[in-house]
DOMARTI-919701 format. One record per residue (C-alpha): residue number from 1; residue in one letter; x, y, z. Coordinates in steps of 0.1 Angstrom, whole numbers, plus 5000, padded with zeros to 4 digits. Each point is the difference from the previous one (the first is absolute). Layout:
// DOMARTI-919701
+-----+---------+------+------+------+
| num | residuo |   xx |   yy |   zz |
+-----+---------+------+------+------+
| NUM |       A |    X |    Y |    Z |
...
+-----+---------+------+------+------+
// end
This chain:
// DOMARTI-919701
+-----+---------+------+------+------+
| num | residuo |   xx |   yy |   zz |
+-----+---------+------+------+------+
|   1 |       X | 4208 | 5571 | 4986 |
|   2 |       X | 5009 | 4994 | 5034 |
|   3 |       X | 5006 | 4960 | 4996 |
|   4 |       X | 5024 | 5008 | 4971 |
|   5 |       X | 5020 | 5022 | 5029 |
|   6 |       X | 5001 | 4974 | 5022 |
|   7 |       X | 5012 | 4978 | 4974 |
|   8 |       X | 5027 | 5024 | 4989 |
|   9 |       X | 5010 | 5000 | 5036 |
|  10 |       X | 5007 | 4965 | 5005 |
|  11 |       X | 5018 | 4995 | 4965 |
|  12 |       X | 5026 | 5029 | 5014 |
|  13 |       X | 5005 | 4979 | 5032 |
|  14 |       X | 5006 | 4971 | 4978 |
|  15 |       X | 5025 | 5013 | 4982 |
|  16 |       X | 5016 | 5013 | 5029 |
|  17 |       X | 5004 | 4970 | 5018 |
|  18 |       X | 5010 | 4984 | 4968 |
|  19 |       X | 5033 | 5027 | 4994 |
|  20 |       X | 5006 | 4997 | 5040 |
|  21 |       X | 5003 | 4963 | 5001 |
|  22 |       X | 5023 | 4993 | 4966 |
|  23 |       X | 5035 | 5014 | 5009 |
|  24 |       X | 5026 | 4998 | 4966 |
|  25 |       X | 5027 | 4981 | 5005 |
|  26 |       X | 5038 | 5013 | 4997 |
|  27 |       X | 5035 | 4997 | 5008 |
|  28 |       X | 5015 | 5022 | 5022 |
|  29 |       X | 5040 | 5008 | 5006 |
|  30 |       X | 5009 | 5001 | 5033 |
|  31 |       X | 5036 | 4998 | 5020 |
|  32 |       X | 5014 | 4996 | 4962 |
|  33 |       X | 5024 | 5031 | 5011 |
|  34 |       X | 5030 | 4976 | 5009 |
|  35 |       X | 5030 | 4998 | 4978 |
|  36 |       X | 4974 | 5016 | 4968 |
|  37 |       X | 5012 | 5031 | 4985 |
|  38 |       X | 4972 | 5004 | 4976 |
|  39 |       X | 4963 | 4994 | 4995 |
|  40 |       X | 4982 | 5010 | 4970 |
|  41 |       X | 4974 | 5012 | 5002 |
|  42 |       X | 5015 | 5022 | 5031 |
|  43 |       X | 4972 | 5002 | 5032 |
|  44 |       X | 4972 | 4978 | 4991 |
|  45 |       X | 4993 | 4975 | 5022 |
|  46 |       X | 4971 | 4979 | 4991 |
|  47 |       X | 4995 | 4984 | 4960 |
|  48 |       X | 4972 | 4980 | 4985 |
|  49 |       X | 5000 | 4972 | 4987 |
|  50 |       X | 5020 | 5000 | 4966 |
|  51 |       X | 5023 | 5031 | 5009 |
|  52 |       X | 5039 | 4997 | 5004 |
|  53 |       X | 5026 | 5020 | 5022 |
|  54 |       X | 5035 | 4998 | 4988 |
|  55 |       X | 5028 | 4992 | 5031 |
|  56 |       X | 5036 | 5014 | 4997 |
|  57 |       X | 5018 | 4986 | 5028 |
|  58 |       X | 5032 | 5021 | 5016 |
|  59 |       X | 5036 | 4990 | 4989 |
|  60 |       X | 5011 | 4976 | 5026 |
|  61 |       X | 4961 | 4982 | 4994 |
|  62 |       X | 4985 | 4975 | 4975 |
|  63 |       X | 4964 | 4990 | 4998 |
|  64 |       X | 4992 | 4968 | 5025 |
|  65 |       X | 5014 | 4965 | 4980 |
|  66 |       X | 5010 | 5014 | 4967 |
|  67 |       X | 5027 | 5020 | 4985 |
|  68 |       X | 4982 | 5030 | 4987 |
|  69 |       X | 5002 | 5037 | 5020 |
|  70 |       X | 4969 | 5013 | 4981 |
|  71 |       X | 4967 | 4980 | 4990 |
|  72 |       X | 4964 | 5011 | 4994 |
|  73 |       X | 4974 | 4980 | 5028 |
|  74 |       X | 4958 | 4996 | 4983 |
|  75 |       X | 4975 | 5003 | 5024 |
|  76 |       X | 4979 | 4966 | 5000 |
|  77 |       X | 4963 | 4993 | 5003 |
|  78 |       X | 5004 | 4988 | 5033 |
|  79 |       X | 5017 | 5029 | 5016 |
|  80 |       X | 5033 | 4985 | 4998 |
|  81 |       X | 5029 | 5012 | 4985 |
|  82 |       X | 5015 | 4977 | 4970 |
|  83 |       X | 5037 | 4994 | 5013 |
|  84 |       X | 5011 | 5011 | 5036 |
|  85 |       X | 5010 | 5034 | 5004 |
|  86 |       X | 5032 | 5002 | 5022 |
|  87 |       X | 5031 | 5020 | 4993 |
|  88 |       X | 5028 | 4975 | 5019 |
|  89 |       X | 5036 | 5008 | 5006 |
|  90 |       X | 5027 | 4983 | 4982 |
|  91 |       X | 5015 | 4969 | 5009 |
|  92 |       X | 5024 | 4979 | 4992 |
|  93 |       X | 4995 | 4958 | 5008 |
|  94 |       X | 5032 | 4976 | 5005 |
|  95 |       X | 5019 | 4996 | 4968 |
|  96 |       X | 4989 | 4962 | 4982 |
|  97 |       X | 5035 | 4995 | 4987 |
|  98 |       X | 5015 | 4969 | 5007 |
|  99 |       X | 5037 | 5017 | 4995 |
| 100 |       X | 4991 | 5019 | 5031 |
| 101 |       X | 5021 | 4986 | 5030 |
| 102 |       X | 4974 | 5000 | 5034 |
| 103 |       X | 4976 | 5026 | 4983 |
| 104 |       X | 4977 | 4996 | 5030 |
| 105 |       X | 5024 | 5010 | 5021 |
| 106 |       X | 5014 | 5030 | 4981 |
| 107 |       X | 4964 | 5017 | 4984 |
| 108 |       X | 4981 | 4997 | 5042 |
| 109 |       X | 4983 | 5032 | 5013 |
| 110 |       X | 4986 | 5027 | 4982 |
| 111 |       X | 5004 | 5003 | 4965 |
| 112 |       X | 4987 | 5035 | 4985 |
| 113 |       X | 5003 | 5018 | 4968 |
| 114 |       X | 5040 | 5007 | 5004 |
| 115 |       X | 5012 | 4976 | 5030 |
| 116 |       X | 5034 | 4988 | 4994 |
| 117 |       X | 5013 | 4964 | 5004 |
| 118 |       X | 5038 | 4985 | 5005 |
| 119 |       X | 4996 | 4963 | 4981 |
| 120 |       X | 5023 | 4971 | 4997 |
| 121 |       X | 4995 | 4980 | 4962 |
| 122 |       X | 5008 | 4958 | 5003 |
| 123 |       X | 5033 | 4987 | 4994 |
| 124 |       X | 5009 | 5007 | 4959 |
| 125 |       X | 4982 | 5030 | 4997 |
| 126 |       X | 5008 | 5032 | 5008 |
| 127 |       X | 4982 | 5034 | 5009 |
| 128 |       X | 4989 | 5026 | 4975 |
| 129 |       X | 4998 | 5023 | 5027 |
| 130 |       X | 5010 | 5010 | 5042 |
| 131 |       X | 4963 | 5009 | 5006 |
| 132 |       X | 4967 | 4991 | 4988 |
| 133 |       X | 4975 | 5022 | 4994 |
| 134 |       X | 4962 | 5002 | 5005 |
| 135 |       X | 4981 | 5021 | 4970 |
| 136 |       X | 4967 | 4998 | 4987 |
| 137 |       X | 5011 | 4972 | 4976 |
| 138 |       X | 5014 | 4977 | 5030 |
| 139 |       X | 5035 | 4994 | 5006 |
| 140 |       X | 5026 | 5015 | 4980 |
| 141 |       X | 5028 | 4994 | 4981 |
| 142 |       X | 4987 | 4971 | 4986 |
| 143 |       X | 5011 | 4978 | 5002 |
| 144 |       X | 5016 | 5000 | 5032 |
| 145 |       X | 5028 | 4974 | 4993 |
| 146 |       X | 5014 | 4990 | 4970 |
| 147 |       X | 5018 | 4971 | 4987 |
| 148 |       X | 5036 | 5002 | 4993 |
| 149 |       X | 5008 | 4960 | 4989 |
| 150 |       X | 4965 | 4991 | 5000 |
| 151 |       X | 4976 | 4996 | 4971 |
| 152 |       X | 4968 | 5009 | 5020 |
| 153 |       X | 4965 | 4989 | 4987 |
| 154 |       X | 5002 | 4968 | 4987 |
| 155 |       X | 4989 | 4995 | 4961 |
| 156 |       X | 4965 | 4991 | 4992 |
| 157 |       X | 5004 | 4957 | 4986 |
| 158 |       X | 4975 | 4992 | 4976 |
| 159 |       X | 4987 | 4967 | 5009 |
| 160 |       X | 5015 | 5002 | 5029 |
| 161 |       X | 5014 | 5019 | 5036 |
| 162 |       X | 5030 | 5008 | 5019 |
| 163 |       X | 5003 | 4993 | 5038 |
| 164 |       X | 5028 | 5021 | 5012 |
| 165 |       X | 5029 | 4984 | 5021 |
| 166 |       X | 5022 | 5026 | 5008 |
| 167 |       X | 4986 | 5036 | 4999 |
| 168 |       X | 5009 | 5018 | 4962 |
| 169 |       X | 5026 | 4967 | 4999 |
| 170 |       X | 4984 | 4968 | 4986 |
| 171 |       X | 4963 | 4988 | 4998 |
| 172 |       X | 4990 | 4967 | 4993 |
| 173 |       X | 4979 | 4990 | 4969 |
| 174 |       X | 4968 | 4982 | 5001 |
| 175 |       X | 4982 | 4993 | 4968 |
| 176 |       X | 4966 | 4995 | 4994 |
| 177 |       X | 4985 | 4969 | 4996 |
| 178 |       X | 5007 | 4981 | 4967 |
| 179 |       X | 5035 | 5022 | 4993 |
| 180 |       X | 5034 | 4997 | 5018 |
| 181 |       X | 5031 | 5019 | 4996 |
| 182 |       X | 5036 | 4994 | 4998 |
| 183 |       X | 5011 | 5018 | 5029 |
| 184 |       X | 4989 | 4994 | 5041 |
| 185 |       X | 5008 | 5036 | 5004 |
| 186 |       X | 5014 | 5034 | 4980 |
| 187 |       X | 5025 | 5021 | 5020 |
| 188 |       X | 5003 | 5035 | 4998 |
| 189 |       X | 5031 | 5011 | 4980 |
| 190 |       X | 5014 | 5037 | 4999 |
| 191 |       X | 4961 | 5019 | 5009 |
| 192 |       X | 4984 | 4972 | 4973 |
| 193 |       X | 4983 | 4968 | 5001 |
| 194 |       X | 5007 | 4972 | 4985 |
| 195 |       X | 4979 | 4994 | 4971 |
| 196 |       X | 4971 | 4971 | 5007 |
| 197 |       X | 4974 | 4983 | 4982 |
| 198 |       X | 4977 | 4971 | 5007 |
| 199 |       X | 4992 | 4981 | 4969 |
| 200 |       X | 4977 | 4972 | 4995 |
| 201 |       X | 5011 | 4963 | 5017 |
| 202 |       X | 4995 | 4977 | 4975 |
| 203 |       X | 5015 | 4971 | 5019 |
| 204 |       X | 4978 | 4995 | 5027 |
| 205 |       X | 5007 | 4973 | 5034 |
| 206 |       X | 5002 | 4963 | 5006 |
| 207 |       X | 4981 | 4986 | 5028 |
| 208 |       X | 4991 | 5024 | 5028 |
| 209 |       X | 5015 | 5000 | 5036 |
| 210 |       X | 4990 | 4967 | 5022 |
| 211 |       X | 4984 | 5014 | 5033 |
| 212 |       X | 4996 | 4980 | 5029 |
| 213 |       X | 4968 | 4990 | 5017 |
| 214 |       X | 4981 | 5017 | 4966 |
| 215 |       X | 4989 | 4994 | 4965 |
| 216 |       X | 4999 | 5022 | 4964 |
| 217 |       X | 4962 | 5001 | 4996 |
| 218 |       X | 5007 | 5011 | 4962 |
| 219 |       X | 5000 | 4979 | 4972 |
| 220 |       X | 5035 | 4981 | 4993 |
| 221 |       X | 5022 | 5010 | 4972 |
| 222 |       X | 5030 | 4989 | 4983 |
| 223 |       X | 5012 | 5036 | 4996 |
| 224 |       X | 4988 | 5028 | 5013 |
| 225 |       X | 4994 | 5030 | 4980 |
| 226 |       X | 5016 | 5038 | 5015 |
| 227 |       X | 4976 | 5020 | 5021 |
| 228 |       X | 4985 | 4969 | 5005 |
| 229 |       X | 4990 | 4987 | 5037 |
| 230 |       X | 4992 | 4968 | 5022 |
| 231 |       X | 4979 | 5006 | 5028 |
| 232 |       X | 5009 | 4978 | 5033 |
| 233 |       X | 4975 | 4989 | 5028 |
| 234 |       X | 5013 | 4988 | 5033 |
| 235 |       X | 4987 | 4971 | 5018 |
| 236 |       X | 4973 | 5000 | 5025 |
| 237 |       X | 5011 | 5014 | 5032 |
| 238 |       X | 5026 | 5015 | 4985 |
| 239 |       X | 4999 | 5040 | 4988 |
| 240 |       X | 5020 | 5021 | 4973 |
| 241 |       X | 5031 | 5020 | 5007 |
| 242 |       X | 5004 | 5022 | 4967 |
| 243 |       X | 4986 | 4997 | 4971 |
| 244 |       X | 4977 | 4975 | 4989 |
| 245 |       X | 5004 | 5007 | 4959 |
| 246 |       X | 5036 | 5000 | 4989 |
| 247 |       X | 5008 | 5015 | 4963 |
| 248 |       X | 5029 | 4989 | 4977 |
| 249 |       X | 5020 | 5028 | 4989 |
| 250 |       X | 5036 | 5000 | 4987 |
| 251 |       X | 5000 | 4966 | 4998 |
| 252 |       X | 4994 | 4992 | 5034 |
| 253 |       X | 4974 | 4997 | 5025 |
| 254 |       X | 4990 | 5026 | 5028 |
| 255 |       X | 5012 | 4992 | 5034 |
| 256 |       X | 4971 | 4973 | 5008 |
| 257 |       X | 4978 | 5001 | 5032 |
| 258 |       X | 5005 | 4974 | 5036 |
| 259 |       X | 4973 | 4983 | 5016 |
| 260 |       X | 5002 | 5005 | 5038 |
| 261 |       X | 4975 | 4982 | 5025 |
| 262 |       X | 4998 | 4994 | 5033 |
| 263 |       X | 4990 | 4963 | 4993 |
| 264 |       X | 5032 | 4980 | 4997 |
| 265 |       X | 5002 | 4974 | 4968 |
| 266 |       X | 5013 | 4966 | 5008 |
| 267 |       X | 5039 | 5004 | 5009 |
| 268 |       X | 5027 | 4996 | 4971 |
| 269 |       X | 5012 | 4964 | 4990 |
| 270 |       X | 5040 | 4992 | 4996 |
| 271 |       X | 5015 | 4979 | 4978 |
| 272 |       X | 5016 | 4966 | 5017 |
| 273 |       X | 4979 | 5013 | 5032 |
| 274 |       X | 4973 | 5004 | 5018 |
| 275 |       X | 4983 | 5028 | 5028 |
| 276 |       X | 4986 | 4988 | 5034 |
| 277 |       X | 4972 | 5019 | 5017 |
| 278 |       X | 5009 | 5022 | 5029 |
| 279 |       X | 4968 | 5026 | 5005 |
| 280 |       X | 4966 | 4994 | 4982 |
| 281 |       X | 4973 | 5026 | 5010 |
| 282 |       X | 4964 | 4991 | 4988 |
| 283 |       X | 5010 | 4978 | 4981 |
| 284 |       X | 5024 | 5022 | 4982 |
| 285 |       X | 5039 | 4991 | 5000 |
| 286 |       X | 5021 | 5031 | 5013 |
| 287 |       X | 5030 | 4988 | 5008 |
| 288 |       X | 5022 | 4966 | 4989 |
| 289 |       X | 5040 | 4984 | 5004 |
| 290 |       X | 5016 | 4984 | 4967 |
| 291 |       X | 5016 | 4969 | 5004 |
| 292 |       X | 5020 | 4984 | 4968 |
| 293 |       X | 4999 | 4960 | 4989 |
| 294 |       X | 5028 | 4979 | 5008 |
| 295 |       X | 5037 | 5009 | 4996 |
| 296 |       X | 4986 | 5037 | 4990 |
| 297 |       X | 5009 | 5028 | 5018 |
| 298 |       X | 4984 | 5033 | 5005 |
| 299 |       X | 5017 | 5032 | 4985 |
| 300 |       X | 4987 | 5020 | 5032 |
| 301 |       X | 4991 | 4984 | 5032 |
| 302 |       X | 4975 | 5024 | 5010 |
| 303 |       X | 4975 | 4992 | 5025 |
| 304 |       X | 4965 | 5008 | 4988 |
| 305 |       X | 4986 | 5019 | 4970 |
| 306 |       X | 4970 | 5021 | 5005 |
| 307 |       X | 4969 | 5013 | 4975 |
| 308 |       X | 4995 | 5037 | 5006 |
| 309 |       X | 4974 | 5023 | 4981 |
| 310 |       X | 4996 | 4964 | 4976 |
| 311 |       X | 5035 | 5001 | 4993 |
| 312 |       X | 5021 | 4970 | 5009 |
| 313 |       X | 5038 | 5008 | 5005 |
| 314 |       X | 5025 | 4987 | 4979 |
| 315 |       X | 5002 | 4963 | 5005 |
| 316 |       X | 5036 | 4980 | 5000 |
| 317 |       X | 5019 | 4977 | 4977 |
| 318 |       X | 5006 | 4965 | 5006 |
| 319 |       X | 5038 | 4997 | 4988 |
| 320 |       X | 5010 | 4963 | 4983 |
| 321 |       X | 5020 | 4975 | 5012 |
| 322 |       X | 5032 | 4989 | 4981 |
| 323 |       X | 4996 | 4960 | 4985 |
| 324 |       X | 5034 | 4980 | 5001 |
| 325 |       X | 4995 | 4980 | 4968 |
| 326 |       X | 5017 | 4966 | 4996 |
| 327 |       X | 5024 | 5022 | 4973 |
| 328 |       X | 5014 | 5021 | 5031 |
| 329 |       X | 5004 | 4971 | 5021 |
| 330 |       X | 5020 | 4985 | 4973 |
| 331 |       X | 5021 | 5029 | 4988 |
| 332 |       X | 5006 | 5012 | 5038 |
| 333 |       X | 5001 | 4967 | 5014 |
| 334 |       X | 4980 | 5013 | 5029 |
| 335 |       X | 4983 | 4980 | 5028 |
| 336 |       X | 4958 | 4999 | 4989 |
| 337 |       X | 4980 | 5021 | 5020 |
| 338 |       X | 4965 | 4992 | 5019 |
| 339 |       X | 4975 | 5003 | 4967 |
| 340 |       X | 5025 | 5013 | 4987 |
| 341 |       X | 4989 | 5035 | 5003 |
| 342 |       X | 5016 | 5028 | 5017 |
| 343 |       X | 4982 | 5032 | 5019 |
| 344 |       X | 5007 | 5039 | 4987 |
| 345 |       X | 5028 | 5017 | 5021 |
| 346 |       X | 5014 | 5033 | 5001 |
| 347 |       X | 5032 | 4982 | 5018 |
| 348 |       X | 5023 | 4971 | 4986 |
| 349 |       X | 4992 | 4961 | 5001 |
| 350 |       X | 5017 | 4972 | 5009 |
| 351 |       X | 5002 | 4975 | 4975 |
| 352 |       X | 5020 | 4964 | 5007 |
| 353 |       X | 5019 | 4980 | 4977 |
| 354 |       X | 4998 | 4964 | 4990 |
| 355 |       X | 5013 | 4977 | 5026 |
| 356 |       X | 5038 | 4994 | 4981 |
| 357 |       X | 5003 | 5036 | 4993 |
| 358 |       X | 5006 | 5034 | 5007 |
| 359 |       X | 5008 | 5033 | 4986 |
| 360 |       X | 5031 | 5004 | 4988 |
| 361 |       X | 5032 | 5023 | 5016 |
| 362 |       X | 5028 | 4993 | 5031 |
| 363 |       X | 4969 | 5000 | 5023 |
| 364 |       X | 4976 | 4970 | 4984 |
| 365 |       X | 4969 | 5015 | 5011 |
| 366 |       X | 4972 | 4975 | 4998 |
| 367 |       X | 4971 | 5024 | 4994 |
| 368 |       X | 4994 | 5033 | 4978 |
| 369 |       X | 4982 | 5029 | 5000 |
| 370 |       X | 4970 | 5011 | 4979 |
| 371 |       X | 4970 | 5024 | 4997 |
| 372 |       X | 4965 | 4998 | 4993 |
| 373 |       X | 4980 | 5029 | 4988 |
| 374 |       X | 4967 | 5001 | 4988 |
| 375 |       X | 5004 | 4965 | 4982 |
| 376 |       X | 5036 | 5006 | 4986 |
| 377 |       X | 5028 | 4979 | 5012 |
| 378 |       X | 5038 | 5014 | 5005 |
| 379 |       X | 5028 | 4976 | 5016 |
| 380 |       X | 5033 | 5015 | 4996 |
| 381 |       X | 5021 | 4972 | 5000 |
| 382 |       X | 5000 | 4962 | 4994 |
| 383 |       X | 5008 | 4966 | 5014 |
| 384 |       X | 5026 | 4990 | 4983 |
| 385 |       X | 5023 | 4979 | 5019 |
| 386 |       X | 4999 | 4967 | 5003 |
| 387 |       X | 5008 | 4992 | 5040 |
| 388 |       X | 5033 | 4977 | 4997 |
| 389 |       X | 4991 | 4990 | 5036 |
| 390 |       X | 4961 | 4979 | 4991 |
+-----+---------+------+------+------+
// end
């Protein structure tokens, strides 16, 4: 009998340190009293897990990042509360409307439940109102301007979009690729816009854009398809600037890419000349002079032409002499010429005449004057007169 005591007495101790040791687990309310005007059930403080308290919040409150003023919270497993369980005061943010005029200037400081702002609306748009107002569903009227000769949003283009140009004006169209349109752009025209459609391009594009210092990496082809595309590759050395793949679309080709590199190619050849070598760093030529073959004349007597970034600037012209053929000699009885070539001149030459005559007139001269540009020959008058004298 007495060892069944004692072992009653250590099973009570047991259990006793077994119900001191495991605490339930609950959520408790606390400093929930700002901005709340309600709590349901009304005083309790602490909930198991499982049980829900229902939140009104005050007038000039909403629950913390939504839009409701009353929601029911669940006490979790973990002694957390399922949502967080603040009661903020209204606010209004800056206005996202891109008819405001300055909106961060006019909407600064605090903006509670009721704050009044002055506002300005954009050029072509005009206010609904003196004041906006802050209420619990953001700022009203809405909206705050209004168009008076403008269309607005612009139309939704199947197989397509609209960029707008000038705000509620004119938008520009871009198809999709593979379809085009018969308008650039639609206007707007008395609060409406211009009907638009992109329809399927059936034509297609010729051969695509030639881009220095790169190649098309895509197969050749006669004609390319719409909504096609070629895909360029710059040379080594050289990197991208845009794009590399270029679509056809409304029978033409995308804007293509440049290659630009640091590395300069070997400097542009001229026709009837030739470029001398002025700088050459490792090896590489940076900058030359042009000089043209005999009796050719440059177009622009500039002094030295430089490669910057890989680009070369934009080399001369060699401009052609004029040829005095035995047919002019004849029919202007002129005096031949050495080789009988004369240079490009932006001024007038002197031409003689055949020993016996001159030109004709009171003043006999024994010369006349013509011009040579570019290869083309001009001589205003002739030698016509035979000198009575020898």
């Amino acid at each position: 009998m007495k060892s069944c005591k004692i072992f009653l007495f250590i099973l009570l101790l047991t259990w006793k340190e077994i119900t001191t040791n495991t605490e339930e687990i609950t959520c408790e309310l606390k400093d929930v009293k700002y901005g709340i005007e309600n709590i349901t059930p009304e005083g309790k403080t602490f909930f198991r897990a499982g049980e829900t308290v229902r939140i009104t919040c005050s007038e000039r409150f909403l629950l913390l990042f939504t839009k409701e003023s009353t929601k029911t919270f669940q006490c979790q497993d973990d002694g957390q509360w399922d949502s967080i369980l603040i009661c903020a005061e209204i606010r209004c943010e800056i206005p996202r409307d891109r008819r405001l005029y300055s909106p961060s200037y006019y909407f600064d400081g605090e903006m509670k439940l009721d704050a009044k702002r002055s506002y300005r609306c954009l050029s072509r748009y005009r206010q609904t109102a003196e004041m906006a107002t802050c209420t619990r569903d953001g700022w009203k009227p809405d909206p705050l301007c209004s168009a008076e000769d403008t269309c607005g949003v612009l139309p939704i283009v199947q197989h397509g979009d609209l960029k707008e140009t000038i705000a509620g004006q004119s938008a520009e169209i871009v198809c999709d690729p593979g379809y085009k349109s018969l308008k650039k752009s639609i206007k707007c025209d008395k609060g409406t816009w211009e009907p638009i459609t992109c329809y399927v391009d059936e034509e297609g594009c010729h051969s695509p854009t030639r881009v220095e210092n790169a190649v098309i990496i895509s197969k050749p082809q006669e004609r390319y398809s719409s909504g096609s595309h070629v895909t360029y590759k710059c040379h080594i050395k050289f990197r991208i600037n845009g794009n590399d793949k270029v679509f056809c679309r409304n029978s033409a080709w995308d804007k293509a890419p440049t290659c630009k590199g640091s590395i300069c190619p070997p400097p542009p050849l001229i026709k009837d000349g030739d470029y001398n070598i002025e700088v050459k760093n490792d090896g590489v030529i940076t900058k030359v002079s042009y000089s043209c073959q005999s009796y050719y004349v440059l177009k622009i007597q500039k002094k030295h032409y430089s490669c910057r970034d890989g680009i070369w600037d934009t080399p001369p012209e060699c401009l052609k002499p004029c040829k005095l053929t035995p047919e002019i000699y004849m029919e202007y009885n002129l005096q031949p010429v050495q080789d009988n070539y004369i240079r490009h001149s932006d001024e007038e030459i002197q031409l003689d005449c055949k020993k016996g005559w001159n030109a004709g007139g009171f003043l006999r001269s024994d010369y006349v004057m013509g011009t040579c540009s570019d290869g083309k020959i001009t001589i205003k008058e002739k030698c016509d007169t035979k000198n009575i004298f020898g």
